[in-house]
C-alpha angles and dihedrals in degrees: 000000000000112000094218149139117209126189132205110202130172129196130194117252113272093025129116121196143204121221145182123218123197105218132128099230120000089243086083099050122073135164114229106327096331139091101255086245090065104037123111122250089016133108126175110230098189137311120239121182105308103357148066127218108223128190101209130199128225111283148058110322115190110187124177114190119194115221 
């Protein structure tokens, strides 16, 4: 069993969004399938301990970040 928090955001059309992740590197956050540098719609702004400052664009987000 996976110790991990996932998220299910969605955002208006012609909205961005800035959000902050909990989540100790980048590395163990994605969004969907992918690594969250690689994800569409989504641009990492900076990490701090223990988070990560996303922009996100309008739609439906979907992060799972392992513990």
């Amino acid at each position: 069993m996976e110790d991990a928090t996932e998220y299910k955001l969605t955002f208006p059309p012609n909205t961005s969004v800035a959000l902050v992740l909990i989540a100790e590197l980048v590395k163990k956050a994605r969004e969907g399938r992918k690594p969250l540098k690689k994800a569409g719609g989504v641009r990492i702004l900076g990490e701090g301990i223990g988070q990560v400052q996303l922009e996100l664009e309008a739609g439906t987000h979907e992060f799972r970040v392992e513990n």
